[in-house]
C-alpha positions as YAML, in Angstrom:
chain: A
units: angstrom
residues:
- id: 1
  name: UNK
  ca: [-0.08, -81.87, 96.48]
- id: 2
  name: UNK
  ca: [-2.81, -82.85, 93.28]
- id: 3
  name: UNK
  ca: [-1.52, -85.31, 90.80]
- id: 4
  name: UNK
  ca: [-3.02, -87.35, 88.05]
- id: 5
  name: UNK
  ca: [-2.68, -91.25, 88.40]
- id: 6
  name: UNK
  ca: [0.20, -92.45, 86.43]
- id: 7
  name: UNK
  ca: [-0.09, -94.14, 83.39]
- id: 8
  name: UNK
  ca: [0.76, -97.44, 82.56]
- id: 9
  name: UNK
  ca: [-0.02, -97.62, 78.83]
- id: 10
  name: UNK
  ca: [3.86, -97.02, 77.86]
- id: 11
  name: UNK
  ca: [7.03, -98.72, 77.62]
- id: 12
  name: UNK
  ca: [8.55, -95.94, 80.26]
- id: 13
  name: UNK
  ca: [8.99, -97.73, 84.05]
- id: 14
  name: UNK
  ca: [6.31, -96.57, 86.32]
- id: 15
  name: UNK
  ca: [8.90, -95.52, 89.03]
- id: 16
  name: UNK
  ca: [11.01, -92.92, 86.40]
- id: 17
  name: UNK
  ca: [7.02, -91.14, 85.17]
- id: 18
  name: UNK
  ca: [7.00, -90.52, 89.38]
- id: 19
  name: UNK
  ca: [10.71, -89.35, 89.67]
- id: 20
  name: UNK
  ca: [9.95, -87.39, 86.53]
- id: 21
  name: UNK
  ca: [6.86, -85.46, 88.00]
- id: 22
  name: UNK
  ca: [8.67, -84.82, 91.98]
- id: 23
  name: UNK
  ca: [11.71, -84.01, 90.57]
- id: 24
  name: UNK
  ca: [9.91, -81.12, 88.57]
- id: 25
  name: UNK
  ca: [7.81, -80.48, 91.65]
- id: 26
  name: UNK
  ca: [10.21, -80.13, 93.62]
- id: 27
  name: UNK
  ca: [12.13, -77.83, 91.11]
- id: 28
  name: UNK
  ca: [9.35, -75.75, 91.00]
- id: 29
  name: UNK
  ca: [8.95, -75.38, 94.48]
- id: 30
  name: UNK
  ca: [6.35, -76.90, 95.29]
- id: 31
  name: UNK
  ca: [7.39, -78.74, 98.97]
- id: 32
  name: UNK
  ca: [8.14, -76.22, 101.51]
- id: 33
  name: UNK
  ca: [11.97, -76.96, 103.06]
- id: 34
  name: UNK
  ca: [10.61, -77.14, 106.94]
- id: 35
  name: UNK
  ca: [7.83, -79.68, 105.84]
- id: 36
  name: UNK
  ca: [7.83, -83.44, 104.50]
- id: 37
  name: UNK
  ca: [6.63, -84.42, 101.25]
- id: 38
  name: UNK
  ca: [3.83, -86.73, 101.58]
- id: 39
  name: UNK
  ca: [4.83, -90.40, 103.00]
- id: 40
  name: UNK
  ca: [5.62, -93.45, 100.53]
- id: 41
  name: UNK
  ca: [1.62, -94.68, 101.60]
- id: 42
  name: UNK
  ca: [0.57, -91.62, 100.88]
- id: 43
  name: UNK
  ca: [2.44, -91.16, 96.97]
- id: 44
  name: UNK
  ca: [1.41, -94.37, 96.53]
- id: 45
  name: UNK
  ca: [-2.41, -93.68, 96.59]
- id: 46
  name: UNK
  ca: [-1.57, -90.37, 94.86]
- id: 47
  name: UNK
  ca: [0.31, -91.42, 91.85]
- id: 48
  name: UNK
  ca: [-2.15, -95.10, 92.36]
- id: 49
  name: UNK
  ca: [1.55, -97.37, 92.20]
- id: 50
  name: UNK
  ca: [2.62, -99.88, 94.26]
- id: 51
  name: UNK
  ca: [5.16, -98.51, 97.47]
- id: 52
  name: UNK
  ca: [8.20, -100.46, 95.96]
- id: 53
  name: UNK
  ca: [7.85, -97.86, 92.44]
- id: 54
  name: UNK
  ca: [7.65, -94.90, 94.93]
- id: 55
  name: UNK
  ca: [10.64, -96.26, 96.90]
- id: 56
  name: UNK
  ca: [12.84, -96.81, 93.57]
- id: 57
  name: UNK
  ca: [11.64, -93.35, 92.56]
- id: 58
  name: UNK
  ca: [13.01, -91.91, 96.02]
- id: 59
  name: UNK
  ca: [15.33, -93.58, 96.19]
- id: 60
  name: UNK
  ca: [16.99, -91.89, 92.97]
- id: 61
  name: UNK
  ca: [15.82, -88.19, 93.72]
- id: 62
  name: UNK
  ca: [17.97, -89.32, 97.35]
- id: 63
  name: UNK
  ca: [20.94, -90.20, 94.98]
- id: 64
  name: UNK
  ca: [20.69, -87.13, 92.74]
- id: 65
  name: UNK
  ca: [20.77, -84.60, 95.56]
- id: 66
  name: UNK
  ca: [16.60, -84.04, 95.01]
- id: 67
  name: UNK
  ca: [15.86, -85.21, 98.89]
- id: 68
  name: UNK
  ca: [17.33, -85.91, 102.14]
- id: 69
  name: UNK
  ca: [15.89, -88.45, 104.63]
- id: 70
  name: UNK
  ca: [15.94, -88.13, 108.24]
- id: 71
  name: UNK
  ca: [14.72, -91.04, 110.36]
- id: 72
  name: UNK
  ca: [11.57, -90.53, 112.32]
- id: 73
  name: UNK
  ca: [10.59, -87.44, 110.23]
- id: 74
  name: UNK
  ca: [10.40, -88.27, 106.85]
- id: 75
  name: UNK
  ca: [11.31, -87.15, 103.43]
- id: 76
  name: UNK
  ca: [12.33, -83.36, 102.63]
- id: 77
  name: UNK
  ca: [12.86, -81.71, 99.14]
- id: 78
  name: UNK
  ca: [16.14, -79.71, 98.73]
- id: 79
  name: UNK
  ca: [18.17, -78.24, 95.91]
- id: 80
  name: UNK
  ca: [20.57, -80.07, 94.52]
- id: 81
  name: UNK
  ca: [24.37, -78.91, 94.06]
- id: 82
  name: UNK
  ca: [24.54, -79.25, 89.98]
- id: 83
  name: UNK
  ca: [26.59, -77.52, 87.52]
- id: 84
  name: UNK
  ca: [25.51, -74.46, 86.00]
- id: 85
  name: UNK
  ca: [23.48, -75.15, 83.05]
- id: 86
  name: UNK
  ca: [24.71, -74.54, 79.81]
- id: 87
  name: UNK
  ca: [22.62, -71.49, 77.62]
- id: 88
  name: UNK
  ca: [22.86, -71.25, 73.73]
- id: 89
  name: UNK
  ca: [21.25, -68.14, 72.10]
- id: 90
  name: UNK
  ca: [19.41, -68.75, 68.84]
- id: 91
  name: UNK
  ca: [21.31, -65.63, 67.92]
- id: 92
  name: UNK
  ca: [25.06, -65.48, 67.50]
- id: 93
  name: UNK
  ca: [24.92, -69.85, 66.54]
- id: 94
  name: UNK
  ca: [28.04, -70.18, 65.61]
- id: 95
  name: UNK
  ca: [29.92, -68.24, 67.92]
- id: 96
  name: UNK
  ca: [27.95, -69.90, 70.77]
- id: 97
  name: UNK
  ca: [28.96, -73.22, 69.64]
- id: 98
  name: UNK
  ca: [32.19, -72.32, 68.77]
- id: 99
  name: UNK
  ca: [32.90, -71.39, 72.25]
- id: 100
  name: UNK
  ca: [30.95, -74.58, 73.51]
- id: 101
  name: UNK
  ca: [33.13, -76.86, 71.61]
- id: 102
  name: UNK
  ca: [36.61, -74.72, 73.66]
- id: 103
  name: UNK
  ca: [34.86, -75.00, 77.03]
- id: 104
  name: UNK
  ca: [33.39, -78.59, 77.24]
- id: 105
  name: UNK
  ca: [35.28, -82.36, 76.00]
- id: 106
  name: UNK
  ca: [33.58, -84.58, 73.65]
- id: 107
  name: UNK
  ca: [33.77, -88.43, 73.56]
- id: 108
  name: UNK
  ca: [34.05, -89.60, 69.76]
- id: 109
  name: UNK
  ca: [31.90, -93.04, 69.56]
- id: 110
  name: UNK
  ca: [31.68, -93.80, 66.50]
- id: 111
  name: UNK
  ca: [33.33, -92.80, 63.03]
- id: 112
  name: UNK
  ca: [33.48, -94.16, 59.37]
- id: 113
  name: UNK
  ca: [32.12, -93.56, 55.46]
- id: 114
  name: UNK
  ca: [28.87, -94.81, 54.94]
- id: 115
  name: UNK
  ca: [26.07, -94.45, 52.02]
- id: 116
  name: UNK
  ca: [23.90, -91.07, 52.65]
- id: 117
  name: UNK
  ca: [20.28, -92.09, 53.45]
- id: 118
  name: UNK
  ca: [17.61, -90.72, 51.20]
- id: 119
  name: UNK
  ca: [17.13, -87.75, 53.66]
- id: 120
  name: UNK
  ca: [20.72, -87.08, 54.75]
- id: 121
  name: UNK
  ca: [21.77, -87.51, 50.63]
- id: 122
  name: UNK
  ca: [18.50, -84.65, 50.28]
- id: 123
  name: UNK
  ca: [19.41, -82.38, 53.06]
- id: 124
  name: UNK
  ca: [23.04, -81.89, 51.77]
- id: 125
  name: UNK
  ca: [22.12, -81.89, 47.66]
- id: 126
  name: UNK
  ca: [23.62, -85.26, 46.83]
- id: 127
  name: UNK
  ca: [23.21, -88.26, 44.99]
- id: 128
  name: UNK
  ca: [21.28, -91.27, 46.87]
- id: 129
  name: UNK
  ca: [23.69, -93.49, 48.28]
- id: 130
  name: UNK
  ca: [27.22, -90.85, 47.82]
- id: 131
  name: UNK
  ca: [29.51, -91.68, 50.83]
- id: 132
  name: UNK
  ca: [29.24, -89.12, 53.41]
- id: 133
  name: UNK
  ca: [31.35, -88.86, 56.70]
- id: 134
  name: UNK
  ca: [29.31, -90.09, 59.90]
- id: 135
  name: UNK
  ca: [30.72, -89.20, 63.38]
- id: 136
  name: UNK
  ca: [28.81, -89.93, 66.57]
- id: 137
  name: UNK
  ca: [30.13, -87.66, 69.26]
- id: 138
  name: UNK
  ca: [29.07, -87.54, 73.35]
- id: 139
  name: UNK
  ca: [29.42, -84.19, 74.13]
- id: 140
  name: UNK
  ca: [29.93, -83.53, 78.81]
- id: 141
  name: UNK
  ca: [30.36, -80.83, 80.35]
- id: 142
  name: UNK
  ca: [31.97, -80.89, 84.28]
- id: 143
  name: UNK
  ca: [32.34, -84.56, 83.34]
- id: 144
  name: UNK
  ca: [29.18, -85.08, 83.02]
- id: 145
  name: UNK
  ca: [27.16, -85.92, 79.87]
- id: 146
  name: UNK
  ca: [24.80, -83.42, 78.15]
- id: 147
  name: UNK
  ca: [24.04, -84.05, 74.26]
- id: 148
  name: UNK
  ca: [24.37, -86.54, 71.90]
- id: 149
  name: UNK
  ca: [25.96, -85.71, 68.13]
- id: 150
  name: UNK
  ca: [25.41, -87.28, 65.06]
- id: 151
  name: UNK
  ca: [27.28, -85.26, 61.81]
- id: 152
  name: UNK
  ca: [26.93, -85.90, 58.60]
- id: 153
  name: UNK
  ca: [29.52, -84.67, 56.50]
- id: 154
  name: UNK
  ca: [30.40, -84.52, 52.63]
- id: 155
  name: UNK
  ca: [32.92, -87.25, 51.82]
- id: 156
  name: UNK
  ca: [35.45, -84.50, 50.59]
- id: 157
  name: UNK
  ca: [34.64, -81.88, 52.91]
- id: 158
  name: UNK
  ca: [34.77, -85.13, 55.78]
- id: 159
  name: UNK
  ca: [38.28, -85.82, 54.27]
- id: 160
  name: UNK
  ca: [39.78, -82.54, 56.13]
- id: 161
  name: UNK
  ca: [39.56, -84.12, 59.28]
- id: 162
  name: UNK
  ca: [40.75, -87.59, 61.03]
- id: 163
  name: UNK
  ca: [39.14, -89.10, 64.05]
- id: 164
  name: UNK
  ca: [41.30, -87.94, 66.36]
- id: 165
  name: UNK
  ca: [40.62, -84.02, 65.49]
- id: 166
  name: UNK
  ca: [37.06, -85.10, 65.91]
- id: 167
  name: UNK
  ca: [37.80, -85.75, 69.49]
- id: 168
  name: UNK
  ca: [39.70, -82.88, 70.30]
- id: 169
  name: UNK
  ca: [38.69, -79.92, 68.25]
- id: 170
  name: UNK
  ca: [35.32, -78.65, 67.39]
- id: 171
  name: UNK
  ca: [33.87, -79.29, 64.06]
- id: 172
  name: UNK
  ca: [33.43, -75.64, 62.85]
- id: 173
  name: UNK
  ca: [36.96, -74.77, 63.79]
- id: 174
  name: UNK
  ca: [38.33, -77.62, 61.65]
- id: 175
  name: UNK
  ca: [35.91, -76.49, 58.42]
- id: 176
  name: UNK
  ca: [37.71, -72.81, 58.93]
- id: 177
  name: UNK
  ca: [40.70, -74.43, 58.96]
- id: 178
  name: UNK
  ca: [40.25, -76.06, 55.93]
- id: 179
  name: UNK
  ca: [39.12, -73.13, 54.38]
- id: 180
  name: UNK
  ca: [35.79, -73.71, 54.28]
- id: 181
  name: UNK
  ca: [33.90, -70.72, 54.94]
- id: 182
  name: UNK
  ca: [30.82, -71.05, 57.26]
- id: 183
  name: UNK
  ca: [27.60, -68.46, 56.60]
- id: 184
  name: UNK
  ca: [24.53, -69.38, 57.69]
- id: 185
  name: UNK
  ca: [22.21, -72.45, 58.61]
- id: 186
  name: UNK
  ca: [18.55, -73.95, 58.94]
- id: 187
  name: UNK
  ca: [17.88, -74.98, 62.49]
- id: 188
  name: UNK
  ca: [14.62, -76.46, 63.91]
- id: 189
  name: UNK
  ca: [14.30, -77.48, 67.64]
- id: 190
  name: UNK
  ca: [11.85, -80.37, 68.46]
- id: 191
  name: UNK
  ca: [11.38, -82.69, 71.58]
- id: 192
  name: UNK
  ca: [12.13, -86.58, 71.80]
- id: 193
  name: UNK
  ca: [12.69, -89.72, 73.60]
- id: 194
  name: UNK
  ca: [15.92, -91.12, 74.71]
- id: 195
  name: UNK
  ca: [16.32, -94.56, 72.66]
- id: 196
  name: UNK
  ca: [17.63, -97.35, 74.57]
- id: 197
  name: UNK
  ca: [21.10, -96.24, 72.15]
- id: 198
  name: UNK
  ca: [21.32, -92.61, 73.31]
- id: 199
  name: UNK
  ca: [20.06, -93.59, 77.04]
- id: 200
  name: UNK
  ca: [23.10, -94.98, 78.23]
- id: 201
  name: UNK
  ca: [25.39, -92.42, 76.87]
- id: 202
  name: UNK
  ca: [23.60, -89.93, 78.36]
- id: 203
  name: UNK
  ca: [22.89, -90.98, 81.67]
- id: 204
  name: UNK
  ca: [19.62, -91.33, 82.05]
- id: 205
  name: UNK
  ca: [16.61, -93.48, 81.43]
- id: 206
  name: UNK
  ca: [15.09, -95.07, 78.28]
- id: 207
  name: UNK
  ca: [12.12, -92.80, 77.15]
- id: 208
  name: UNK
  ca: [13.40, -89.57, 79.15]
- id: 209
  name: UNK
  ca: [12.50, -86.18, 77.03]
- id: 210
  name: UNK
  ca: [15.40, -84.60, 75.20]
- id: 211
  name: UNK
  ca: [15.87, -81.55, 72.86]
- id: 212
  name: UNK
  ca: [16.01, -82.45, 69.61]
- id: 213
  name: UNK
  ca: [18.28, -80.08, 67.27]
- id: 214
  name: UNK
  ca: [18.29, -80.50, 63.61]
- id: 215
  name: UNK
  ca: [20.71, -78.27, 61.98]
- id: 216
  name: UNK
  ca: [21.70, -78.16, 58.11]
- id: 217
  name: UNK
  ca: [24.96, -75.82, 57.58]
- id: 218
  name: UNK
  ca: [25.62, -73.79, 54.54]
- id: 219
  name: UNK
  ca: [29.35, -71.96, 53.30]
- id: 220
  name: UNK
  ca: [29.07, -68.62, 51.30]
- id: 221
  name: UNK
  ca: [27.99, -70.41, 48.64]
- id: 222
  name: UNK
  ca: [24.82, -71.49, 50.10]
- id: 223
  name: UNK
  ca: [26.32, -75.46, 49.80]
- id: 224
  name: UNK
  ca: [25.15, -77.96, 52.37]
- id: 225
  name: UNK
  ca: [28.86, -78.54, 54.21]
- id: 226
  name: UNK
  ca: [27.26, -80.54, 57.60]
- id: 227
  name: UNK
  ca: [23.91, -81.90, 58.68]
- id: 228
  name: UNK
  ca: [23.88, -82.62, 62.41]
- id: 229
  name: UNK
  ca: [21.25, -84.22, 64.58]
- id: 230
  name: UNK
  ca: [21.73, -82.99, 68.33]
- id: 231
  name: UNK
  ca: [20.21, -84.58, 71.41]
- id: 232
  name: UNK
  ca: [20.44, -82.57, 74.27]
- id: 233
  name: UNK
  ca: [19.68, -83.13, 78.03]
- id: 234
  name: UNK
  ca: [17.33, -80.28, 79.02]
- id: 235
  name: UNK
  ca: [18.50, -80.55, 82.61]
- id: 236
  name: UNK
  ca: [21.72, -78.98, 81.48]
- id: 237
  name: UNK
  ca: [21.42, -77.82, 78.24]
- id: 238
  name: UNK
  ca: [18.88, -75.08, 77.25]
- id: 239
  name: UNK
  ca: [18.13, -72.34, 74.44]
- id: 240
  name: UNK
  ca: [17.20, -69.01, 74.81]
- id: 241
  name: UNK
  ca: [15.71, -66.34, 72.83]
- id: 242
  name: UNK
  ca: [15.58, -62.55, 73.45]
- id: 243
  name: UNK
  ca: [11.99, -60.70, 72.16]
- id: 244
  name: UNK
  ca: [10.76, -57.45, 71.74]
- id: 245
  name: UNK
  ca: [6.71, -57.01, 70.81]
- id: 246
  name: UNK
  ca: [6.52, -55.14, 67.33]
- id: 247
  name: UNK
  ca: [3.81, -53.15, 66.11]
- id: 248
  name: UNK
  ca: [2.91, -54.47, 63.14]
- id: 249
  name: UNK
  ca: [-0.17, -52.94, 60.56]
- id: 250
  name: UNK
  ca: [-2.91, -55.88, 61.60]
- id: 251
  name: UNK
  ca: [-1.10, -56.83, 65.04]
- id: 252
  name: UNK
  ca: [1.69, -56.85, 67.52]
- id: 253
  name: UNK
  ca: [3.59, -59.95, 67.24]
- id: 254
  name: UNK
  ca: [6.71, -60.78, 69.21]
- id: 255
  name: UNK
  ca: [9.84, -60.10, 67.38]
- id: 256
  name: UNK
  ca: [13.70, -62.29, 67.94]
- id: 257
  name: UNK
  ca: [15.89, -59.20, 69.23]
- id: 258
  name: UNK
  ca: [18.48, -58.32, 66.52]
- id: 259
  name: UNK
  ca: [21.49, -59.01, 69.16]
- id: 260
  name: UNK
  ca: [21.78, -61.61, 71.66]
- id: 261
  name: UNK
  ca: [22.45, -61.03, 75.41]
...
């Protein structure tokens, strides 16, 4: 086992950067089942921490399912029982979350009309400062919690739905049912850290990775109708994209498939 030192020049705890790095280890494979991974001494001098970060970081791979202890023979690596990870395709968007909005329950945390920002008020071609419909949603799936919605909404598209349809139906069924006809959308897909906000209703630690989703949805009439920020848990929650490689008249690029698996 080769690891770099960990760092200390961050405001993420020393023992989560070591959980971070065995847990991927040990995802990838990387500790045979028969044979121990190295002792707490030993991690220590590897990752250059103190025995207590190791033990808190061993601790909560133990909890997770990660490792299994067995007195007078150490620590093993095992695979943990976890539920089947939930796959969008970049194709077929709105069916996909359509049908992730029918098969998973959302928590609604917070709600209300507030003043559009200078980029939400851009994004969705209105006036600095028009009211716009802001709904914070925690989305789980098996009961446990996988992304992190924040909606921004037109006041008088916003004024179709009530709280409580927030919390039980998804958004883009509630649009169609308000006759607002959903076409197409601008999506990006970037990485970032949980906040000490989103940490907690996620379920993990402060400055853990995260997809980030940014997602601005058009009607027929190419008119803004939503701009969501989505915060996903990449333990659970993951994209995919089908390519073919296309000969092109300087190069062969790789190409998105023109129908999802």
């Amino acid at each position: 086992m080769s690891t770099a030192p960990i760092t200390t020049d961050s405001v993420t705890p020393l023992h989560h950067k070591v959980y971070v790095v065995l847990r991927q280890q040990i995802e990838e494979g990387q500790f045979e089942g028969e044979k121990p991974i190295p002792s707490e001494h030993e991690l220590s001098q590897i990752f250059s921490v103190s025995r207590i970060t190791i033990r808190r970081a061993l601790d909560r791979l133990k909890q997770e399912g990660f490792v299994s202890r067995a007195r007078g023979r150490g620590t093993f690596a095992q695979a943990p029982v976890a539920p089947q990870a939930i796959s969008a395709n970049l194709r077929g968007i709105f069916e996909n979350l359509m049908a992730m909005g029918l098969r998973t329950r959302v928590k609604l945390i917070e709600f209300g009309y507030v003043p559009a920002t200078p980029v939400v008020a851009q994004k969705l071609k209105l006036q600095p400062g028009a009211r716009v419909q802001r709904a914070v949603r925690v989305r789980y799936h098996e009961n446990i919690p996988f992304s992190h919605l924040t909606t921004y909404l037109p006041e008088e598209i916003g004024r179709h739905c009530d709280e409580q349809e927030l919390s039980d139906t998804p958004l883009l069924l509630l649009m169609k049912r308000a006759g607002i006809k959903v076409s197409a959308a601008d999506q990006s897909v970037s990485a970032k850290l949980a906040d000490t906000i989103v940490a907690p209703l996620l379920q993990v630690e402060t400055g853990s990775p995260l997809l980030w989703v940014k997602r601005l949805v058009l009607d027929q009439n190419d008119r803004p109708v939503e701009y969501l920020h989505a915060l996903y848990r990449p333990d659970i929650y993951e994209y995919q994209m089908s390519m073919s490689r296309v000969e092109g008249e300087s190069a062969t690029l790789w190409s998105p498939d023109a129908t999802s698996a």
